[in-house]
N, C-alpha and C positions, 0 to 999 in steps of 0.2 A: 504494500500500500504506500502509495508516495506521500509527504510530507508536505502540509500547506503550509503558506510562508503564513508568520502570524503577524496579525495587524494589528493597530492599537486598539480596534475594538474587539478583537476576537481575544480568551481566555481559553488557556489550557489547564486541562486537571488528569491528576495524575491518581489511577485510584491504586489501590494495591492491597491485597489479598495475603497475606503475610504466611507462610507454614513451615515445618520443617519436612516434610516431604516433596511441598508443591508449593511455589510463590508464583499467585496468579497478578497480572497486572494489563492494565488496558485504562488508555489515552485518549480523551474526548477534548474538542473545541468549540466553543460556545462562541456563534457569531451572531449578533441580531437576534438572540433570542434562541434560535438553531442551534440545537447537538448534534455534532458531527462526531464521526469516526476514523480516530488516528490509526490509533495501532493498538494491538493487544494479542497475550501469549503468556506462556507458563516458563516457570524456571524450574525445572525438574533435579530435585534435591537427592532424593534416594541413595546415588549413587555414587555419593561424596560418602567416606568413611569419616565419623569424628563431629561432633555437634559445632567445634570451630570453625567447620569449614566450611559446613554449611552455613553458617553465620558469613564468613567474610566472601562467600560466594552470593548473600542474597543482599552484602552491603555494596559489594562490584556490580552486579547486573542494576538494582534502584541508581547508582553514581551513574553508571551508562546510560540508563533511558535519561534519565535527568540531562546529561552533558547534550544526549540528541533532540532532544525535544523544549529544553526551557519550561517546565510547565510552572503557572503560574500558583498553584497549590497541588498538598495532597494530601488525597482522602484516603481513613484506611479504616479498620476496624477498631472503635475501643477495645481494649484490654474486657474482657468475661467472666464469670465464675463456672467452673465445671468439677465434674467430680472427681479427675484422673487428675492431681497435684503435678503430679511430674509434666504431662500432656502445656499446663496451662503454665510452670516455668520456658519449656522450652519455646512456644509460640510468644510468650512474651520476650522473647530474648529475641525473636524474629523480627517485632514488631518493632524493637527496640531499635534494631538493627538497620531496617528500613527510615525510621526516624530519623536517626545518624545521617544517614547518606544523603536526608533531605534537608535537613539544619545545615549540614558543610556547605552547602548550597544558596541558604539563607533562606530558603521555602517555608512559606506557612504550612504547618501541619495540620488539619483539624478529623478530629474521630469520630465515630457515628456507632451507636448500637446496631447490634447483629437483625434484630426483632423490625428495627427503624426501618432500615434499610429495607427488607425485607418487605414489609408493610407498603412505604411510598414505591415500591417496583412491581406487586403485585399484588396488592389489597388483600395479604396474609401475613402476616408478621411469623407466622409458623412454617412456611413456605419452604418446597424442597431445593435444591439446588440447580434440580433440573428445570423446574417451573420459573425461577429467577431468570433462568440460560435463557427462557423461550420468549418470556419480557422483553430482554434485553436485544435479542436477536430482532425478535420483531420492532423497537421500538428505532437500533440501530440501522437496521435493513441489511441486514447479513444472514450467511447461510446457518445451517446448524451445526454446533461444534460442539458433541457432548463430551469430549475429549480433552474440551480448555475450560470445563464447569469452573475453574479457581480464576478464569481468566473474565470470564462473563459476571461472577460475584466482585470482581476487581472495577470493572466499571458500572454493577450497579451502586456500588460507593461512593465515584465519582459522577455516576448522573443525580445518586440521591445529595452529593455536597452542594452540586449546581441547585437544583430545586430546593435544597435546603436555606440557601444564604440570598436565592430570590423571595425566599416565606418572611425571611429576617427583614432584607432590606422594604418589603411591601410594608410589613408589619408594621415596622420604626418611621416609613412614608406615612400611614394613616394616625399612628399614635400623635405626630409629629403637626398632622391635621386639622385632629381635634382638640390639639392643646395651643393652638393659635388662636 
């Protein structure tokens, strides 16, 4: 997929799916209101020996999309409670990780619950990962990719940060209305 040059009115968001298995990620640009389709893909972690290198392999690929793309934020998932302790250190050390490589940068980070997200993409807050995919797919106009399910939960991050910080800014426009 080629690269549109960004213009001052166009924003890029970077959403990112953070795991120690699979780091999904995919790139949206918002022109005039319009979410476009950059790019998006998984970083397949499996296959690294050693929870460090998987760490400093998912802090190399977030640096790379970043240095290729400029995006102007990123979205990722809040930190969770689950019942597997070890499960919810090590994705937090993922997420950490993806943070890092977006502060080196100077990028705004902001997080969103799992449930949120979830909800604003499909009007289920319980919603499977494949039903997120088929959102996403439809709403981007792409084909089906059940393959990059971490890559399609990656941008619905970044499409739910978009609609999220248009809800703030309308919000703070009419609050802003009525106290005039």
């Amino acid at each position: 997929m080629g690269i549109e040059k960004k213009t001052e009115a166009s924003n890029i968001i970077l959403g990112l799916d953070p795991g120690t298995s699979v780091m999904g990620y995919g790139l949206i640009t918002i022109q005039k209101q319009e979410i476009k389709l950059l790019q998006f893909g998984v970083l397949h972690l499996k296959k690294y020996i050693g929870h460090e290198l998987k760490l400093k392999k998912i802090y190399d690929r977030v640096n790379q999309i970043i240095e290729d793309f400029m995006p102007d934020e990123v979205a990722l998932e809040a930190p969770f409670f689950g019942k597997n302790v070890q499960s919810m250190l090590k994705l937090g050390r993922a997420q950490g990780v993806a943070m890092a490589a977006a502060l080196s940068h100077g990028i705004p980070i902001s997080e969103y619950a799992p449930k949120k997200v979830k909800q604003s993409v499909t009007g289920n807050g319980n919603a499977s990962k494949e039903q997120v995919a088929a959102m996403i797919q439809n709403l981007l106009n792409f084909k089906k990719t059940n393959y990059l399910l971490d890559a399609t939960d990656a941008l619905a991050k970044a499409i739910y940060g978009r609609l999220f910080s248009w809800l703030v800014a309308r919000t703070n426009d009419a609050t802003a209305a009525t106290t005039c």
